[in-house]
N, C-alpha and C positions, 0 to 999 in steps of 0.2 A: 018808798022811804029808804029802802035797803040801798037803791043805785043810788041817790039821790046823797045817804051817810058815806057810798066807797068813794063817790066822785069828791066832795068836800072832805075826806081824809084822805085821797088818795098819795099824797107826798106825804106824810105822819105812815101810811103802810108800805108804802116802797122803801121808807129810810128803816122802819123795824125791819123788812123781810131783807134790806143789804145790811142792818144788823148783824142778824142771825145766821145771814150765809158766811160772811167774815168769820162770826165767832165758830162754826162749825170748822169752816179750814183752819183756822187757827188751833182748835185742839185737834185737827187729824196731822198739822205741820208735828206738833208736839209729841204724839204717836208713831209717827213715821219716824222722827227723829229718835227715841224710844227703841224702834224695831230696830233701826240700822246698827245702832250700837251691841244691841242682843244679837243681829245674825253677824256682826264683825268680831263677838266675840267665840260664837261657834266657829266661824270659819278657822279661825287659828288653832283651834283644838284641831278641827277635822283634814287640814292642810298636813297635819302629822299624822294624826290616824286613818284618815281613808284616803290612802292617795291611789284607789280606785276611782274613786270619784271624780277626779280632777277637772276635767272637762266642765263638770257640772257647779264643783267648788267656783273654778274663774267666772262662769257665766252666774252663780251668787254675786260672786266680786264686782261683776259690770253692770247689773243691777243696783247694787248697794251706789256705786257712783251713782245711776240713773238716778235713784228714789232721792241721794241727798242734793243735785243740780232740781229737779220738781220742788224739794223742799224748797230751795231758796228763791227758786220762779215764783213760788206759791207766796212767801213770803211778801215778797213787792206785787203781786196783785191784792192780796192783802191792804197793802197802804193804798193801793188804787183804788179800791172799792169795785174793782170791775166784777161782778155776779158772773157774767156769762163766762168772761173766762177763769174763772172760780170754779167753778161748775166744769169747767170743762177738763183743768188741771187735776180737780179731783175725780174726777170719772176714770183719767189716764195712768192718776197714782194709784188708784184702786185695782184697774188691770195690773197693773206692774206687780203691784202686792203677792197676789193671786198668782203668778207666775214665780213670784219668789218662792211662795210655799209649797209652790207643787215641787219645787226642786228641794227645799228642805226637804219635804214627805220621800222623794225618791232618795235622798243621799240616806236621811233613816232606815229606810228599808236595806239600801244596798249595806251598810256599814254598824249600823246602830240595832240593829233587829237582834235578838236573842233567840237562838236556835237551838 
């Protein structure tokens, strides 16, 4: 009975499950957008204050482009409906993320730490 209800719904479940993966990028587009504005706003403080850092400030910098061209990739598979590469953009923006923070984490340590 079980195969018999996924096969007779099986378009009813693939249209919820490309649903739910849109609306997942859709609030991670909205987050990312979110983040870039919060680390664009750090950088400009930290471009005056730690200009130890620099090397690491620009490579924030080139990222923050990366994350907002993802963003807007993201947005037109979005109207596409395309899942796999949905899923796949967001895999790539997630790495990217992750490597922004470890460079926040190091700029705080080098510049921002209280000693």
């Amino acid at each position: 009975k079980i195969i018999q209800y996924l096969k007779y719904n099986k378009d009813v479940i693939k249209k919820n499950l490309t649903t739910a993966i849109t609306q997942i990028a859709t609030n991670a587009s909205a987050k990312a957008d979110e983040l870039i504005k919060q680390v664009e706003t750090m950088l400009n403080v930290l471009e005056l204050t730690c200009p130890s850092e620099k090397a690491t400030i620009q490579e924030l910098e080139q990222q923050i482009l990366d994350l907002d061209a993802d963003v807007s990739e993201l947005q037109q598979l979005i109207k596409t409906k395309d899942t796999a590469a949905i899923k796949a953009k967001l895999k790539e923006m997630n790495t990217l993320i992750q490597s922004m923070v470890k460079n926040m984490q190091k700029i705080q340590t080098a510049c921002l730490s209280t000693e």
